[in-house]
C-alpha positions in Angstrom: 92.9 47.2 82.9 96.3 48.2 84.2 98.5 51.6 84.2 102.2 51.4 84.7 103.1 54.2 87.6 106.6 54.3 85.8 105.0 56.0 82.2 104.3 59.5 83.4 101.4 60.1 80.3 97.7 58.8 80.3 97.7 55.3 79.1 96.3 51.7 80.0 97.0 48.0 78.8 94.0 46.1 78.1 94.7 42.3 78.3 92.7 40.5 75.3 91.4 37.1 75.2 90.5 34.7 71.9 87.2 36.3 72.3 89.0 40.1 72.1 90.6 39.2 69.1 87.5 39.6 66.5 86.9 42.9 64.5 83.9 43.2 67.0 86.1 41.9 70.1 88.8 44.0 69.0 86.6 47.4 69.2 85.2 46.9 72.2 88.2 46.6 73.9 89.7 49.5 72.4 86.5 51.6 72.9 86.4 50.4 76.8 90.2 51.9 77.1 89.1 55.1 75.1 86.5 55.7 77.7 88.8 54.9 80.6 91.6 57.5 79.5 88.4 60.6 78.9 90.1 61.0 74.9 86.1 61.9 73.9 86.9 65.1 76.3 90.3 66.1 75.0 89.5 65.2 70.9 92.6 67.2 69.8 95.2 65.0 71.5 96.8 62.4 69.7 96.4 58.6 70.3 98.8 55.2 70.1 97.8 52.1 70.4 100.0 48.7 70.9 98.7 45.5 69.7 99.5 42.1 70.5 97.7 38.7 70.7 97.4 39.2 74.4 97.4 42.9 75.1 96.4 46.1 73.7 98.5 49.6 75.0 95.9 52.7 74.4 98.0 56.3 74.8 96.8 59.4 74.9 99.7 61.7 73.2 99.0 65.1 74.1 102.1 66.7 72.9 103.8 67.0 69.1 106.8 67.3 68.2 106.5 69.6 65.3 103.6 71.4 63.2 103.5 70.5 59.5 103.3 73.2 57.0 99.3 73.1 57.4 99.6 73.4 61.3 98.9 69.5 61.7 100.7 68.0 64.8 103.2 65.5 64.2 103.6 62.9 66.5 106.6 60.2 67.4 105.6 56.3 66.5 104.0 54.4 69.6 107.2 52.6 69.9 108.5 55.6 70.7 106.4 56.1 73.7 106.7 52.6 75.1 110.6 52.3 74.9 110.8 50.2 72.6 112.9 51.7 70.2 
């Protein structure tokens, strides 16, 4: 697993493998970065997630950018996050 020191919010890139890529692979990769960032502990944050054939970007988003009408959070795309945009 690696964290970039430059993005300044919780994160980590998982690199996949063939294996990784299955519905079962796929899951436990995700749920292995889920663990590393603590989201069980914060369950009202928002999350990203990148995914490519070789890696996987988990982010916590902890902060929205508007309420909707109901008081749901809104939060900008993943891409947004990343600088991809």
């Amino acid at each position: 697993m690696i964290v970039l020191p430059e993005f300044q919010f919780k994160h980590v890139i998982y690199k996949l493998t063939e294996q990784n890529l299955s519905s079962e692979g796929l899951l436990y990769s995700y749920t292995k970065c889920a663990v590393f960032l603590g989201l069980k502990e914060d369950e009202s944050a928002g999350v990203t997630c990148l995914l490519t054939p070789k890696w996987m970007m988990v982010a916590q988003v902890c902060n929205p950018y508007m309420l909707t009408q109901e008081g749901y959070p809104v939060y900008l795309d993943g891409f947004a996050y990343a600088g991809l945009v």
